[in-house]
C-alpha positions in Angstrom: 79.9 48.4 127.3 77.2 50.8 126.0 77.7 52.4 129.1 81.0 53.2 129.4 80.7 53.8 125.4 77.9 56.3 126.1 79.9 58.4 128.5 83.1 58.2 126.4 81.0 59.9 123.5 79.4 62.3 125.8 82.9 63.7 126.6 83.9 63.6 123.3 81.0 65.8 122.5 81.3 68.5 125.2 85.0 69.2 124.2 84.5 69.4 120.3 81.4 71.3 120.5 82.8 73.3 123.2 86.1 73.9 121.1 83.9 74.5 118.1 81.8 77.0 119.6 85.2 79.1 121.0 86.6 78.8 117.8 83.6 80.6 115.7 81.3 81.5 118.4 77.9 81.2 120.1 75.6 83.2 117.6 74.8 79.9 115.4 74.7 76.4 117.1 78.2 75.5 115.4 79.3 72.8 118.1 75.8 70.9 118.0 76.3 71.1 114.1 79.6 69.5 114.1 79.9 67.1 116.4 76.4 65.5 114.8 78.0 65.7 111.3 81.3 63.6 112.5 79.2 61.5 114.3 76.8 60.6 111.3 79.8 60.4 108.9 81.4 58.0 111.5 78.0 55.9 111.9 77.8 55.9 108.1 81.2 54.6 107.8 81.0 51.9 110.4 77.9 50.6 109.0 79.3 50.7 105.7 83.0 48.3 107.1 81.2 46.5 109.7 78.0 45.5 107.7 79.5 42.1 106.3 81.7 41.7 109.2 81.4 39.0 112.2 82.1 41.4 114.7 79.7 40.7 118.0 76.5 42.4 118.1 77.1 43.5 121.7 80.2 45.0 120.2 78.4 47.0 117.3 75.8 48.3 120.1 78.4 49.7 122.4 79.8 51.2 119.3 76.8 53.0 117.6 74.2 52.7 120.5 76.9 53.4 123.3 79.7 55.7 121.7 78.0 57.2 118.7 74.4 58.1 120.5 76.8 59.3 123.5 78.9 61.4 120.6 75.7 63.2 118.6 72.7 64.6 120.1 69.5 65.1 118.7 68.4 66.6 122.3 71.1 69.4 121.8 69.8 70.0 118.2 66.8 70.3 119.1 67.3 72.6 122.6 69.6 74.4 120.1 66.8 75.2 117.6 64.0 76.5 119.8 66.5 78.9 121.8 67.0 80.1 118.5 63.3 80.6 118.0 62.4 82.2 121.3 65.2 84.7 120.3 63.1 85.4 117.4 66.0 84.2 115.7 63.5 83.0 112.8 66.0 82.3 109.8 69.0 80.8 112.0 66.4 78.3 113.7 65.0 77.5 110.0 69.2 77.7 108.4 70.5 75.0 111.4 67.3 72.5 111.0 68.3 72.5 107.5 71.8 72.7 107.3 72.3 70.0 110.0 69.6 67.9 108.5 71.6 68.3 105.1 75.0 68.2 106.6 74.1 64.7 108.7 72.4 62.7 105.9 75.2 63.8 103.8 78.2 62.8 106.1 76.7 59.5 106.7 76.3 58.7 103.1 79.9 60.0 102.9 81.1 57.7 105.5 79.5 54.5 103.9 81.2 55.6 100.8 84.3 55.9 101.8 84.3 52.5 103.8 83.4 51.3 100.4 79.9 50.2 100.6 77.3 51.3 97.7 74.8 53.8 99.6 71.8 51.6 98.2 73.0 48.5 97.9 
């Protein structure tokens, strides 16, 4: 399952990002940046409606080991980032590590949020 999970998300992710990057371009990693902010605010939200749950834990690993590691990337991110810097590309390498960084943490605090689960609880 974590398999076929993992290569589901990975297709998922070259088709947004790629769509993403056509829509506003290649100068700023825009596709790395949003498929890793859906992907945190869906993690955050499945933790946040599964957490109490008595859904398998086989099933819970497909999903967020399997399909959500398959969906973001920290690999890309990071690729993403050092292109930027041997482009001399000094504030976009600095704007994406922070904005993604941001953007991610945020969107999986949104996600547990909206599934109705208290961020610190």
């Amino acid at each position: 399952m974590i398999f076929a999970g993992a290569g589901v998300g990975g297709l998922l992710r070259w088709g947004i990002g790629a769509g993403v990057t056509r829509l506003l371009g290649s100068g700023f990693p825009f596709g790395t940046v949003a498929v890793n902010v859906a992907g945190c605010a869906l993690a955050g939200y499945a933790h946040g409606a599964l957490h109490d749950s008595a859904i398998r834990e086989e099933y819970r690993t497909a999903l967020f080991v399997g399909l959500l590691g398959g969906f973001t990337t920290f690999s890309a991110f990071s690729r993403d980032t050092i292109m930027l810097l041997e482009e001399r590309q000094y504030w976009l390498a600095s704007a994406h590590v922070i904005i993604a960084n941001i953007l991610c943490l945020g969107s999986a605090f949104l996600g547990m949020k909206l599934a109705g689960r208290s961020v610190f609880a």
